[in-house]
MDTraj code that builds the backbone (N, CA, C; nanometers):
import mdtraj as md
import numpy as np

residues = "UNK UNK UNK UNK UNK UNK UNK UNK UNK UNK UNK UNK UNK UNK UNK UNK UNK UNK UNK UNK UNK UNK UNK UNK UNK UNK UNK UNK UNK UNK UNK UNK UNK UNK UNK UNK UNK UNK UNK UNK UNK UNK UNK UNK UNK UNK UNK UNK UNK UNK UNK UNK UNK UNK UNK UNK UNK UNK UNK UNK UNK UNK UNK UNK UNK UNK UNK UNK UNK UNK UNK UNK UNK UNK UNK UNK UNK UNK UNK UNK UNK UNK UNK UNK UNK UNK UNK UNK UNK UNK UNK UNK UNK UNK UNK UNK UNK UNK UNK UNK UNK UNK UNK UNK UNK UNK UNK UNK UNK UNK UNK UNK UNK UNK UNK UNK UNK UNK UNK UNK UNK UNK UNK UNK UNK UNK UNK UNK UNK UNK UNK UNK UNK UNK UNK UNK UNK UNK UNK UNK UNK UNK UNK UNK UNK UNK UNK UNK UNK UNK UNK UNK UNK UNK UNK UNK UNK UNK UNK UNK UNK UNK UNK UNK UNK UNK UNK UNK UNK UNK UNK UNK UNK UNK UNK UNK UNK UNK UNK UNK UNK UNK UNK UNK UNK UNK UNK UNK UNK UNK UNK UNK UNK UNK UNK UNK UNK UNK UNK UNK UNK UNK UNK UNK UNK".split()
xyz = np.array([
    [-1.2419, 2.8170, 0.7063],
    [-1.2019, 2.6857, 0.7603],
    [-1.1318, 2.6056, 0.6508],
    [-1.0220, 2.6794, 0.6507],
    [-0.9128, 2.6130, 0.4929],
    [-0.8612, 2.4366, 0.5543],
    [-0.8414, 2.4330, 0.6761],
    [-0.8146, 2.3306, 0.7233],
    [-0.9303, 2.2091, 0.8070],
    [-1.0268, 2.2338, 0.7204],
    [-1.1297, 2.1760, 0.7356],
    [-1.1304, 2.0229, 0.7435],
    [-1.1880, 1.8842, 0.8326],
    [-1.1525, 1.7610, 0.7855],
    [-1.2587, 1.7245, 0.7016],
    [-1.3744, 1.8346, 0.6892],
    [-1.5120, 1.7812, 0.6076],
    [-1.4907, 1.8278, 0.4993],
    [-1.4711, 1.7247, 0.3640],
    [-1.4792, 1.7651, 0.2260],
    [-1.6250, 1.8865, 0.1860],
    [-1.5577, 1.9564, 0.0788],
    [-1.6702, 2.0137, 0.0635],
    [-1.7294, 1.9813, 0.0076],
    [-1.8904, 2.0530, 0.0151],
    [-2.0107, 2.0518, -0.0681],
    [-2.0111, 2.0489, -0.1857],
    [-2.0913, 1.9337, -0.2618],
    [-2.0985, 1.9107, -0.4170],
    [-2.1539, 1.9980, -0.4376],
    [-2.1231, 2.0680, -0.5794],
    [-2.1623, 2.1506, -0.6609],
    [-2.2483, 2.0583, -0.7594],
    [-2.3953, 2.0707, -0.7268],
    [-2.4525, 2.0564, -0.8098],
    [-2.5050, 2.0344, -0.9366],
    [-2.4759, 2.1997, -0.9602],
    [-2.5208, 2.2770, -1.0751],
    [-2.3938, 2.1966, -1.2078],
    [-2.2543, 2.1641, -1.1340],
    [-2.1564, 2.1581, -1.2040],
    [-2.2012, 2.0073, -1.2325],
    [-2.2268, 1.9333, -1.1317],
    [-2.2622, 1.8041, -1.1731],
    [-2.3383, 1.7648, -1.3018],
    [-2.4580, 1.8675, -1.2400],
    [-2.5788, 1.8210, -1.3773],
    [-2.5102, 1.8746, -1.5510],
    [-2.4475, 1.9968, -1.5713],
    [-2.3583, 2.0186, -1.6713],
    [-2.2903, 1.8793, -1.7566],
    [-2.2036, 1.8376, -1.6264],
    [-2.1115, 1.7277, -1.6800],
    [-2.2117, 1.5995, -1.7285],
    [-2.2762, 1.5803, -1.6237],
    [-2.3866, 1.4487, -1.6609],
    [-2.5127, 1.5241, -1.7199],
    [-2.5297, 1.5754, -1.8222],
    [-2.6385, 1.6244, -1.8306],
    [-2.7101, 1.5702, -1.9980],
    [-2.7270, 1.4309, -1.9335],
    [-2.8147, 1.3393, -2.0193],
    [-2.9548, 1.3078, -1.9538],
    [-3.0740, 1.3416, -2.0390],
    [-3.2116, 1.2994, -1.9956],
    [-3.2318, 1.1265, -2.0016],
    [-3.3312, 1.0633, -1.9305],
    [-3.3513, 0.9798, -1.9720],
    [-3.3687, 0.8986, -2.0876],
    [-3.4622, 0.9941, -2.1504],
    [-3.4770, 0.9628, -2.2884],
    [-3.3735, 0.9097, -2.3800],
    [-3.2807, 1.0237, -2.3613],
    [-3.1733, 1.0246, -2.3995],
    [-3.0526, 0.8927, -2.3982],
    [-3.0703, 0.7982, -2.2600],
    [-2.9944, 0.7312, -2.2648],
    [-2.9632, 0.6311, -2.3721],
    [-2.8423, 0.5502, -2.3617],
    [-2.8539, 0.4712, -2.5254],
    [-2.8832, 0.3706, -2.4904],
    [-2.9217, 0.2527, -2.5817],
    [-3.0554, 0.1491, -2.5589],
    [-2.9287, 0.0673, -2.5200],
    [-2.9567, -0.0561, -2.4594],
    [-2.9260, -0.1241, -2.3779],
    [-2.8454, -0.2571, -2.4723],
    [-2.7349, -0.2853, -2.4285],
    [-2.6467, -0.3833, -2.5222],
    [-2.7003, -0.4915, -2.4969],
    [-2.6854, -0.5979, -2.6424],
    [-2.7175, -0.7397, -2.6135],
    [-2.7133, -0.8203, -2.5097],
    [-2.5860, -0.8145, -2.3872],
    [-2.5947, -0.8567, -2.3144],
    [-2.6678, -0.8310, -2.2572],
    [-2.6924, -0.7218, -2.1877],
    [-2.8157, -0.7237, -2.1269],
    [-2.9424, -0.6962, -2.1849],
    [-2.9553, -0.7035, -2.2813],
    [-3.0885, -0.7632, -2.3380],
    [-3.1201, -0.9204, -2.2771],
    [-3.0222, -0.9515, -2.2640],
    [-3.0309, -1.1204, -2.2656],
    [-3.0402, -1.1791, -2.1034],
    [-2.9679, -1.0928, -2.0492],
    [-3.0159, -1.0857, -1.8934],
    [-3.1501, -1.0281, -1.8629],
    [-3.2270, -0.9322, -1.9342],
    [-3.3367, -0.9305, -1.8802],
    [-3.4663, -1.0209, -1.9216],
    [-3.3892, -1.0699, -2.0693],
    [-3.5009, -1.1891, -2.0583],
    [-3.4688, -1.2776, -1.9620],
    [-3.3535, -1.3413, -1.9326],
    [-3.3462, -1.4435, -1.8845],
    [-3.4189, -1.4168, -1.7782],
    [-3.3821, -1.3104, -1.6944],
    [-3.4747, -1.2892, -1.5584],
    [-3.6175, -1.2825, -1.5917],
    [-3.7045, -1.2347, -1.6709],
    [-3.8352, -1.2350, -1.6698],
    [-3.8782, -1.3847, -1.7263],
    [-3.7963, -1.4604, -1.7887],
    [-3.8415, -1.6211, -1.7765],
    [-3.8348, -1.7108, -1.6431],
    [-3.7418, -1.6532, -1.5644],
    [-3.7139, -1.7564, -1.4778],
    [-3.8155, -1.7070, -1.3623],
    [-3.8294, -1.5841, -1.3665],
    [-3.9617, -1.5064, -1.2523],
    [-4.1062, -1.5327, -1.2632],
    [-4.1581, -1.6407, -1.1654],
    [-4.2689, -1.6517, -1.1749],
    [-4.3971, -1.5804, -1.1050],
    [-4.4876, -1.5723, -1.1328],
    [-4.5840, -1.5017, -1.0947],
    [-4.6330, -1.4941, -0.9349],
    [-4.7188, -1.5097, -0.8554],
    [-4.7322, -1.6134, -0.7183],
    [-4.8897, -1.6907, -0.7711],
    [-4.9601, -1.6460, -0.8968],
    [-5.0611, -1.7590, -0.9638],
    [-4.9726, -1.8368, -1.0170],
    [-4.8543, -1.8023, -1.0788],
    [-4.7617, -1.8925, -1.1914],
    [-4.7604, -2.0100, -1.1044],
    [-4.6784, -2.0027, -0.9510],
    [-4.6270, -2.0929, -0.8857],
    [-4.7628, -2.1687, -0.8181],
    [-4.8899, -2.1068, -0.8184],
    [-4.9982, -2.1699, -0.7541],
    [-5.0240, -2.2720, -0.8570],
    [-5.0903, -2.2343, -0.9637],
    [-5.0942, -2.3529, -1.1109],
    [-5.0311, -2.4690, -1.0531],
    [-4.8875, -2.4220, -1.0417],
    [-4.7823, -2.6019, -1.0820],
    [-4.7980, -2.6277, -0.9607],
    [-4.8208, -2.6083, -0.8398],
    [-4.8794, -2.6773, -0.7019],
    [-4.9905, -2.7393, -0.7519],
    [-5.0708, -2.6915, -0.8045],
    [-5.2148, -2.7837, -0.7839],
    [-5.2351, -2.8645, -0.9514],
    [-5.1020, -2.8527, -1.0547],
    [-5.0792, -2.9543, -1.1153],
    [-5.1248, -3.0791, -1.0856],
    [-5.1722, -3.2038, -1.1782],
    [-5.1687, -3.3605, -1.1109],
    [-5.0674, -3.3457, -1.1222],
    [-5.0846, -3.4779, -1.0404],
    [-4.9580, -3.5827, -0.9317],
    [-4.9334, -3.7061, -1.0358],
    [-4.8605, -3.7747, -0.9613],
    [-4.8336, -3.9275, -1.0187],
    [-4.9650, -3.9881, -1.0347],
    [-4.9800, -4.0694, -1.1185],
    [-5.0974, -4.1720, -1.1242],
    [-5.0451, -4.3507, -1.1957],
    [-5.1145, -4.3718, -1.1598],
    [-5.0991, -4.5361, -1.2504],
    [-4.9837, -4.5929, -1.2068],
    [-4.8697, -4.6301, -1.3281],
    [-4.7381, -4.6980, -1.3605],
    [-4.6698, -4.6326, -1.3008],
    [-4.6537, -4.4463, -1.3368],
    [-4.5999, -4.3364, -1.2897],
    [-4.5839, -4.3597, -1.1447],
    [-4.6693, -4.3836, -1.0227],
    [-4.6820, -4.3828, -0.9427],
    [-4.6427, -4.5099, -0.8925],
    [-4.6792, -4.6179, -0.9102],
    [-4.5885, -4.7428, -0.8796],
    [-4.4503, -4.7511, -0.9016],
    [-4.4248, -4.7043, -1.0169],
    [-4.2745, -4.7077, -1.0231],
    [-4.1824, -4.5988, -0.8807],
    [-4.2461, -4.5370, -0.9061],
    [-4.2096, -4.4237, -0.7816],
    [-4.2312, -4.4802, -0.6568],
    [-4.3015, -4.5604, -0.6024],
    [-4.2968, -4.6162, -0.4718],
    [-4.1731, -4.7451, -0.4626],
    [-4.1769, -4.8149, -0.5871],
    [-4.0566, -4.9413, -0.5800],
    [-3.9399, -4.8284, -0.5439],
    [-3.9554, -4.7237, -0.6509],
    [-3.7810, -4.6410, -0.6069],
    [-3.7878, -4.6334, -0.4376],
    [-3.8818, -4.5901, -0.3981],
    [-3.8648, -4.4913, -0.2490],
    [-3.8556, -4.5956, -0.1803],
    [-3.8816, -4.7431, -0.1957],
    [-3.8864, -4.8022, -0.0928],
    [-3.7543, -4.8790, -0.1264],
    [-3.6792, -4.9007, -0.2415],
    [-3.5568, -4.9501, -0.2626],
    [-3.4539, -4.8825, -0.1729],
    [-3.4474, -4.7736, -0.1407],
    [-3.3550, -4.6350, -0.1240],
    [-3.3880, -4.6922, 0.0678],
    [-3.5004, -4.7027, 0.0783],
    [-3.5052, -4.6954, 0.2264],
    [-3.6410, -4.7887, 0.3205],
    [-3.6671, -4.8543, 0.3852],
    [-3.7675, -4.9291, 0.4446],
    [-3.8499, -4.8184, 0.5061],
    [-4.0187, -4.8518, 0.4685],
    [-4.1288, -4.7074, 0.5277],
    [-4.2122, -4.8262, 0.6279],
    [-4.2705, -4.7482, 0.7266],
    [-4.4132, -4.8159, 0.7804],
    [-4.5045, -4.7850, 0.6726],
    [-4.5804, -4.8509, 0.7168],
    [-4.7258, -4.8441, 0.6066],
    [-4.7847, -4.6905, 0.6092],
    [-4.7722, -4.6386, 0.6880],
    [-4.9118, -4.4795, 0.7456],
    [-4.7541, -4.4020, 0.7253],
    [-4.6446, -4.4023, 0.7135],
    [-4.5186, -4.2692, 0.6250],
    [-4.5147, -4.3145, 0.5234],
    [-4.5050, -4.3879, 0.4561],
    [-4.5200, -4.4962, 0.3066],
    [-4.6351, -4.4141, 0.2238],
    [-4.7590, -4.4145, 0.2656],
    [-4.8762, -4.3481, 0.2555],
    [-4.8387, -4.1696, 0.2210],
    [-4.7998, -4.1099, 0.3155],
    [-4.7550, -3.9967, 0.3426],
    [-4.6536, -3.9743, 0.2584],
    [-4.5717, -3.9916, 0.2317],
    [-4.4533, -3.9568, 0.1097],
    [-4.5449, -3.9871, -0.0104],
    [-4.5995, -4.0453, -0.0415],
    [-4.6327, -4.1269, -0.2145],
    [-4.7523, -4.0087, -0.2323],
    [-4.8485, -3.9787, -0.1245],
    [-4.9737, -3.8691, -0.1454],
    [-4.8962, -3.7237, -0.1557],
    [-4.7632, -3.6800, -0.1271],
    [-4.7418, -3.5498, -0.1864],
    [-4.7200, -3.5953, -0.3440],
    [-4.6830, -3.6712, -0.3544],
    [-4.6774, -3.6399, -0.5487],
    [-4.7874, -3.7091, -0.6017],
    [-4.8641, -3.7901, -0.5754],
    [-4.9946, -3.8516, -0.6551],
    [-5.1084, -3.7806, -0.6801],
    [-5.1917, -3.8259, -0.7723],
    [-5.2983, -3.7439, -0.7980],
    [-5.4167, -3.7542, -0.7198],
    [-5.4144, -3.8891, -0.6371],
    [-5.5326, -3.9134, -0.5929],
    [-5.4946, -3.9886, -0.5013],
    [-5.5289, -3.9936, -0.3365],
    [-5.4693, -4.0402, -0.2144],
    [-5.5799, -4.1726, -0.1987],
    [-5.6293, -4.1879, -0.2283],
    [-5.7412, -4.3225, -0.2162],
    [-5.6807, -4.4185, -0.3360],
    [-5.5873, -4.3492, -0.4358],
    [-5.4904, -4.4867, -0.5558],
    [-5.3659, -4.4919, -0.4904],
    [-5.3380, -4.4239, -0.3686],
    [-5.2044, -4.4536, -0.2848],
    [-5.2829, -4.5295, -0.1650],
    [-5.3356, -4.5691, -0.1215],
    [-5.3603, -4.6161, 0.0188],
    [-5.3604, -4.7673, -0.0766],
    [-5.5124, -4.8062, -0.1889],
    [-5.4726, -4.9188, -0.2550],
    [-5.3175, -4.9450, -0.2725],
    [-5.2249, -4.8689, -0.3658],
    [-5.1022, -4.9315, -0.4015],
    [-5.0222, -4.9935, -0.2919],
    [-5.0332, -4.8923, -0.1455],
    [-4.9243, -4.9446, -0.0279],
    [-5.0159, -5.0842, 0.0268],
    [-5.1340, -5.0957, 0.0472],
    [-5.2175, -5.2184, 0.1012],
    [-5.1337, -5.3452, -0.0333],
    [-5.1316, -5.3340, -0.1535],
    [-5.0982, -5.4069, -0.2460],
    [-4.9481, -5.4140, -0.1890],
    [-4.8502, -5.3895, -0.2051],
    [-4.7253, -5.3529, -0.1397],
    [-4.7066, -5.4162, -0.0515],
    [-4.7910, -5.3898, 0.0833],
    [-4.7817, -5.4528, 0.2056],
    [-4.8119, -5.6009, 0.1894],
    [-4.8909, -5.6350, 0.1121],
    [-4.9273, -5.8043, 0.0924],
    [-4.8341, -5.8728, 0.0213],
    [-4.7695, -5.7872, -0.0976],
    [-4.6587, -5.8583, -0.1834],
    [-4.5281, -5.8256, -0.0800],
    [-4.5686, -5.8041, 0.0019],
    [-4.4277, -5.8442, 0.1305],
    [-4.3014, -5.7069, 0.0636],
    [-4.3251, -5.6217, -0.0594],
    [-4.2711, -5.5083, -0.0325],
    [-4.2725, -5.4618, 0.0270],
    [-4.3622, -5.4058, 0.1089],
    [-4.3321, -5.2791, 0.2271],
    [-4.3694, -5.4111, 0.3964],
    [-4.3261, -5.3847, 0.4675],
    [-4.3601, -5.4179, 0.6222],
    [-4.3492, -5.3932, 0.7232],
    [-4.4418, -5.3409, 0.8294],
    [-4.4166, -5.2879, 0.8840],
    [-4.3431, -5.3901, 1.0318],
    [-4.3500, -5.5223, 0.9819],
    [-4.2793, -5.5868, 1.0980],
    [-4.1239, -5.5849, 1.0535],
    [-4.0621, -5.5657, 0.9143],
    [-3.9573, -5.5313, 0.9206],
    [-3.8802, -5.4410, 0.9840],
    [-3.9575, -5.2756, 0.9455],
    [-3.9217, -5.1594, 0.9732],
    [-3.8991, -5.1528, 1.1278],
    [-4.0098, -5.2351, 1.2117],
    [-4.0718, -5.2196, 1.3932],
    [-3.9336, -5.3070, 1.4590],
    [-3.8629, -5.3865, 1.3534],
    [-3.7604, -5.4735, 1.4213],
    [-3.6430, -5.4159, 1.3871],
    [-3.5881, -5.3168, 1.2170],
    [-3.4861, -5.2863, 1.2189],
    [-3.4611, -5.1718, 1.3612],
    [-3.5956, -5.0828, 1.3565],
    [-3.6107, -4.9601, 1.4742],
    [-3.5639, -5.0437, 1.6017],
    [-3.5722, -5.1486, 1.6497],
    [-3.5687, -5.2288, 1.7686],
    [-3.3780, -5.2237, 1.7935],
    [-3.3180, -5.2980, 1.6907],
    [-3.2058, -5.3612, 1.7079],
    [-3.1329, -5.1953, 1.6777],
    [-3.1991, -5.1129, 1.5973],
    [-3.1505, -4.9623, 1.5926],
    [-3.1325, -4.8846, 1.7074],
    [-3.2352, -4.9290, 1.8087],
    [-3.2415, -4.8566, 1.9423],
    [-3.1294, -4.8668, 2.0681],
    [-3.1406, -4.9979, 2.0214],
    [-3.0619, -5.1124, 2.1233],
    [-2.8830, -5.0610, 2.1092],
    [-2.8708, -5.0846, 1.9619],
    [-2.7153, -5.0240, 1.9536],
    [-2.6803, -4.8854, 2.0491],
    [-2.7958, -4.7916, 2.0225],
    [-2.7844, -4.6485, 2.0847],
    [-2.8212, -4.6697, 2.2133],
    [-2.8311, -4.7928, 2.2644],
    [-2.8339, -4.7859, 2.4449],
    [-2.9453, -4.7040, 2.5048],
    [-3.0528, -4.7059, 2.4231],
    [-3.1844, -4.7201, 2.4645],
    [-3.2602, -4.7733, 2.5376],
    [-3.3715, -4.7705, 2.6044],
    [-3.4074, -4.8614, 2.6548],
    [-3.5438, -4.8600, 2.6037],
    [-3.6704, -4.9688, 2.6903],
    [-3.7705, -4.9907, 2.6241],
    [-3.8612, -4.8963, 2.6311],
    [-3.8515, -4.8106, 2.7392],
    [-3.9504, -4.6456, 2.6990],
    [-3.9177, -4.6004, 2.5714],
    [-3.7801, -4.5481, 2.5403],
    [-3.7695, -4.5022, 2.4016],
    [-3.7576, -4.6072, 2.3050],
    [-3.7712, -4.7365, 2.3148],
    [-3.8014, -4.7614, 2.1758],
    [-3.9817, -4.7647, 2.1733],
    [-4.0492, -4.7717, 2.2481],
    [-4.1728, -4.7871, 2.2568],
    [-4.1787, -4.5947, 2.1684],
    [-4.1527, -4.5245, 2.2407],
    [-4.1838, -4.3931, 2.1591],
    [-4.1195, -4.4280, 2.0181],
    [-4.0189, -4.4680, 1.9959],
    [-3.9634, -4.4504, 1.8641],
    [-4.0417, -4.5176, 1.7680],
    [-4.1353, -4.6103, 1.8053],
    [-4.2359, -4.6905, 1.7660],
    [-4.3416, -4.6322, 1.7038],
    [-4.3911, -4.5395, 1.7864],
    [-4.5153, -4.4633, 1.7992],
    [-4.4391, -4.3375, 1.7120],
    [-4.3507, -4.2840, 1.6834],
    [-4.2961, -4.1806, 1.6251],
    [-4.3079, -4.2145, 1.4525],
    [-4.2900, -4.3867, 1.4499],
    [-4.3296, -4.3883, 1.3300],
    [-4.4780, -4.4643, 1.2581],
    [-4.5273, -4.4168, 1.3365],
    [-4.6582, -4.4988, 1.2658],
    [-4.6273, -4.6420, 1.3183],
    [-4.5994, -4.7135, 1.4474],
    [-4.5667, -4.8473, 1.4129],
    [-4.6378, -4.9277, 1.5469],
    [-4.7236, -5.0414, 1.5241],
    [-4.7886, -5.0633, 1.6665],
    [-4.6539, -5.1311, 1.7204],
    [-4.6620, -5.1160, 1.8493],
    [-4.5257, -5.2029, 1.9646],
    [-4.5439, -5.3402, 1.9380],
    [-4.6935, -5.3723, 1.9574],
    [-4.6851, -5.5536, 1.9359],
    [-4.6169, -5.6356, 1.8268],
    [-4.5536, -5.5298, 1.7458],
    [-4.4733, -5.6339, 1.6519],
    [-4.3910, -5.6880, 1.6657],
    [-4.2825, -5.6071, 1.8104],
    [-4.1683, -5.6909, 1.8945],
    [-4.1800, -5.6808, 2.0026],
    [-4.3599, -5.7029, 2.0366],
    [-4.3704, -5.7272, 2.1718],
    [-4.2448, -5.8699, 2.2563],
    [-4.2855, -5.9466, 2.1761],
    [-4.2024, -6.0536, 2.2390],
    [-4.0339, -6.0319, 2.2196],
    [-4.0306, -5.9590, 2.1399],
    [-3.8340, -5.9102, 2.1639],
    [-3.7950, -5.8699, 2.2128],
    [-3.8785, -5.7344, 2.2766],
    [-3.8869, -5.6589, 2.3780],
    [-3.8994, -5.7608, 2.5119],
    [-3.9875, -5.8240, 2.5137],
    [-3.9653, -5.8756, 2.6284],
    [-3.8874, -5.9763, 2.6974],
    [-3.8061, -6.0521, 2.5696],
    [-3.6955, -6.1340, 2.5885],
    [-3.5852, -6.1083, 2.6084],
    [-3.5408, -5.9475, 2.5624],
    [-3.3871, -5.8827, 2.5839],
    [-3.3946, -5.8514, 2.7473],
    [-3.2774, -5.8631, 2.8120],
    [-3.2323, -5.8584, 2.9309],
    [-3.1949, -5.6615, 2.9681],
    [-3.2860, -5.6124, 2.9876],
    [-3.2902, -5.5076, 3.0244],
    [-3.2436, -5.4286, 3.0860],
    [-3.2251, -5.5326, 3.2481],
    [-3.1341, -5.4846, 3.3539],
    [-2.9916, -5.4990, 3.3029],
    [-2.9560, -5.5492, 3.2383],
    [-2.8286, -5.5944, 3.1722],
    [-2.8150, -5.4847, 3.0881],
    [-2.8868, -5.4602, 3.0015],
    [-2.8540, -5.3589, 2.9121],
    [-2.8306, -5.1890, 2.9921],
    [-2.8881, -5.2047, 3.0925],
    [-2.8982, -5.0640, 3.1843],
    [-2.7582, -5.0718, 3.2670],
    [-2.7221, -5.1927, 3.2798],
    [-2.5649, -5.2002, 3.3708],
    [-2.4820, -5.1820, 3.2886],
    [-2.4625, -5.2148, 3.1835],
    [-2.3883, -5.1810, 3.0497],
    [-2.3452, -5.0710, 3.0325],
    [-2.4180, -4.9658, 3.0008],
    [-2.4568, -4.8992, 2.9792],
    [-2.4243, -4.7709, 3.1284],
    [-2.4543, -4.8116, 3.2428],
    [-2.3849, -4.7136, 3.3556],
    [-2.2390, -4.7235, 3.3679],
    [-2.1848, -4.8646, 3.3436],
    [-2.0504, -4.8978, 3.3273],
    [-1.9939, -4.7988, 3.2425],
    [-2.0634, -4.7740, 3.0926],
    [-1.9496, -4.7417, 3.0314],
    [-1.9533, -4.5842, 3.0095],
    [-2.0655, -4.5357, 3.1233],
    [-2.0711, -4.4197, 3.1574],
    [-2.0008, -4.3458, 3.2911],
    [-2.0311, -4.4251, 3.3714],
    [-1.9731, -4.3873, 3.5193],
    [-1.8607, -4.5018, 3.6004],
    [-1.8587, -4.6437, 3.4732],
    [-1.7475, -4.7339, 3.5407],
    [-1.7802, -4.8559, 3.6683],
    [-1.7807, -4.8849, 3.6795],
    [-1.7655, -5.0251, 3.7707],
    [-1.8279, -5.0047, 3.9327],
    [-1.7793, -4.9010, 3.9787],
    [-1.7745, -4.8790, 4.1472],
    [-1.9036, -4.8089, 4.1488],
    [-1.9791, -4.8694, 4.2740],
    [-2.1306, -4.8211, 4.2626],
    [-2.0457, -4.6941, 4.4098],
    [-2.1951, -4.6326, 4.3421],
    [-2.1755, -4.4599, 4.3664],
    [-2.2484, -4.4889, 4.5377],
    [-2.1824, -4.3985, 4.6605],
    [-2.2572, -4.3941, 4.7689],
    [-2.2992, -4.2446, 4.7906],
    [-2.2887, -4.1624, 4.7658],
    [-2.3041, -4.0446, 4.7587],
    [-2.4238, -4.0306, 4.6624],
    [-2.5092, -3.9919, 4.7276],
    [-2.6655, -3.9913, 4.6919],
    [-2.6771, -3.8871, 4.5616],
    [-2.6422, -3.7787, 4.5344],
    [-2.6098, -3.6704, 4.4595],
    [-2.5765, -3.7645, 4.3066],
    [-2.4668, -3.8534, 4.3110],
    [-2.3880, -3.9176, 4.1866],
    [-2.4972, -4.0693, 4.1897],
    [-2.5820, -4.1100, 4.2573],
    [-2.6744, -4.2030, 4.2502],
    [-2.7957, -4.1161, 4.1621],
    [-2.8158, -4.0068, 4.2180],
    [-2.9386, -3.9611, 4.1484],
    [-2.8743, -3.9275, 3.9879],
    [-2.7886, -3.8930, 4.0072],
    [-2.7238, -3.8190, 3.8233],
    [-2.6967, -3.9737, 3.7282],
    [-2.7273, -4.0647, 3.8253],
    [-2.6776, -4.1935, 3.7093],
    [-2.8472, -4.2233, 3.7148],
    [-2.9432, -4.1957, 3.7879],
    [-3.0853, -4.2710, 3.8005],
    [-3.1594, -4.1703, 3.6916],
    [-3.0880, -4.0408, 3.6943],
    [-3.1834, -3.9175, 3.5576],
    [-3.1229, -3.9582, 3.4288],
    [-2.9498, -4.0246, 3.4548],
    [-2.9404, -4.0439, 3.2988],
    [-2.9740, -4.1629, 3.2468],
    [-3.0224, -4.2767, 3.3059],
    [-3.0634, -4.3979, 3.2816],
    [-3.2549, -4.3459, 3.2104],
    [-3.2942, -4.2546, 3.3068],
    [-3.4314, -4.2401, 3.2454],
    [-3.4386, -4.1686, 3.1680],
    [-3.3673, -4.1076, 3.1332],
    [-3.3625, -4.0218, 3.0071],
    [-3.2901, -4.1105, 2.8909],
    [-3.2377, -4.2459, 2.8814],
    [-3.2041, -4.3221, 2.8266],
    [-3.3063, -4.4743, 2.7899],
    [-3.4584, -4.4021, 2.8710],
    [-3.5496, -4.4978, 2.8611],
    [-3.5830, -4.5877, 2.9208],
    [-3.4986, -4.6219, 3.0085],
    [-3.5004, -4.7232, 3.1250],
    [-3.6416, -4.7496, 3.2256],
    [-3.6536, -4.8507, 3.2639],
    [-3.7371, -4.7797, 3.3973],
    [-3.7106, -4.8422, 3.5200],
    [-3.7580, -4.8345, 3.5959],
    [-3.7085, -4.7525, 3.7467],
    [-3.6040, -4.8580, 3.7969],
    [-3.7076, -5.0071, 3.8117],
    [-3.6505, -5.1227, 3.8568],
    [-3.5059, -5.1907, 3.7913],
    [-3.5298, -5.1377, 3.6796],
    [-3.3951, -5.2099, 3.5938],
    [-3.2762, -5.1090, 3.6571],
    [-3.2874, -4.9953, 3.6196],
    [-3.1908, -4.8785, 3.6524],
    [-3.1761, -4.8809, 3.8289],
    [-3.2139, -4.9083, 3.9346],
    [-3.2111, -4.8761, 4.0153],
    [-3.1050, -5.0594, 4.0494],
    [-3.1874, -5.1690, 3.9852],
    [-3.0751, -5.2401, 4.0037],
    [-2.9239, -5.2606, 3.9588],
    [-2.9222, -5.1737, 3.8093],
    [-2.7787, -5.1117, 3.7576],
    [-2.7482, -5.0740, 3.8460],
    [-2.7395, -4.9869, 3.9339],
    [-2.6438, -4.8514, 3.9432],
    [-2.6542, -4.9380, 4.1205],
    [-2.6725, -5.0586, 4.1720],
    [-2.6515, -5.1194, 4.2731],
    [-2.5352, -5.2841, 4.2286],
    [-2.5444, -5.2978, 4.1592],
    [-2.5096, -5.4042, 4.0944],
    [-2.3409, -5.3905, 4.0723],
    [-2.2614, -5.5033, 4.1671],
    [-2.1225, -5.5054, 4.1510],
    [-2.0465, -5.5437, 4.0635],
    [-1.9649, -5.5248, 3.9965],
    [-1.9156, -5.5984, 3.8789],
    [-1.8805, -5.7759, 3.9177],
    [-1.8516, -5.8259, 4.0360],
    [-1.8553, -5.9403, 4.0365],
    [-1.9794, -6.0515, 4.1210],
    [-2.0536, -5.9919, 4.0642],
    [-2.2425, -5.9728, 4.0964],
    [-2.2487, -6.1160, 4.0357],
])
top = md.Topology()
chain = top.add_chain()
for i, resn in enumerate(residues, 1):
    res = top.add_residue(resn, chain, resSeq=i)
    for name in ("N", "CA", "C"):
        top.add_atom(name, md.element.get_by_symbol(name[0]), res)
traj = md.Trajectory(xyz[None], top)
């Protein structure tokens, strides 16, 4: 089979001839890679190596105060995530609950700030008061802090708004395009009465 498409079979015997260096034999290994294999056996840690520096202390004292002014400069926390971020790096979660209670009184941290930026945050995204009530509860935050804001914003208004600049002006008679504006209003947080008077409500209402 002179016209064979399968190369032939290695010769072995001829191989080991040509390469026929023992291990032993090989020559020791150049600086460079001398220097690559340290580097790799420094940077490779054990899985005790990496347990150790987990259960390392944490922040304590100054260390740890200073570290909460940063985190809370960078961004506004509720009190109970405030808590929760500062106890992965501290040494001791009973000198983080003191520091945020201290915090919370020196009017650094608040959670009636955070419960009102979340409010006027919701509102832009055409929310309504189901989801900001969850978005509330998502962060550690009781509702009564804008109970009364919540209950002063015009709701039904915000739900007509809001179908307008989804489906436009002309109320829908076709029951099918009534229900698809009544699932996306509640899935937008709404509830029933507000949304049901949107999506009836004429533009010169």
């Amino acid at each position: 089979m002179e016209n064979s498409k399968f190369p032939k079979l290695l010769n072995y015997t001829t191989l080991k001839q040509q390469f026929n260096e023992s291990y032993s034999e090989l020559s020791p290994p150049t600086p460079q890679e001398e220097r690559l294999t340290s580097l790799h056996n420094e940077n490779r840690l054990s899985f005790d190596d990496q347990l150790q520096q987990k259960q390392s202390p944490g922040l304590t004292g100054t260390r740890l105060r200073s570290y909460a002014f940063a985190v809370l400069t960078r961004k506004e926390y509720s009190k109970v995530d405030l808590i929760e971020k500062l106890a992965r790096y501290a040494q001791n979660k009973d000198e983080v609950v003191e520091l945020v209670e201290e915090l919370a009184k020196e009017n650094y941290q608040s959670d009636q700030r955070v419960a009102e930026m979340l409010l006027r945050s919701q509102i832009r995204k055409g929310k309504g008061p189901n989801s900001v009530k969850m978005a509330l509860r998502a962060k550690n935050l009781d509702k009564t802090l804008v109970h009364e804001d919540i209950q002063e914003i015009d709701w039904y208004e915000q739900a007509y708004q809001l179908k307008v600049k989804k489906y436009g002006v002309e109320v829908a008679k076709d029951p099918k395009i009534k229900a698809k504006q009544i699932r996306f209003l509640q899935h937008r947080g709404f509830e029933m009465d507000a949304i049901m008077k949107a999506i009836v409500q004429r533009d010169d209402d």
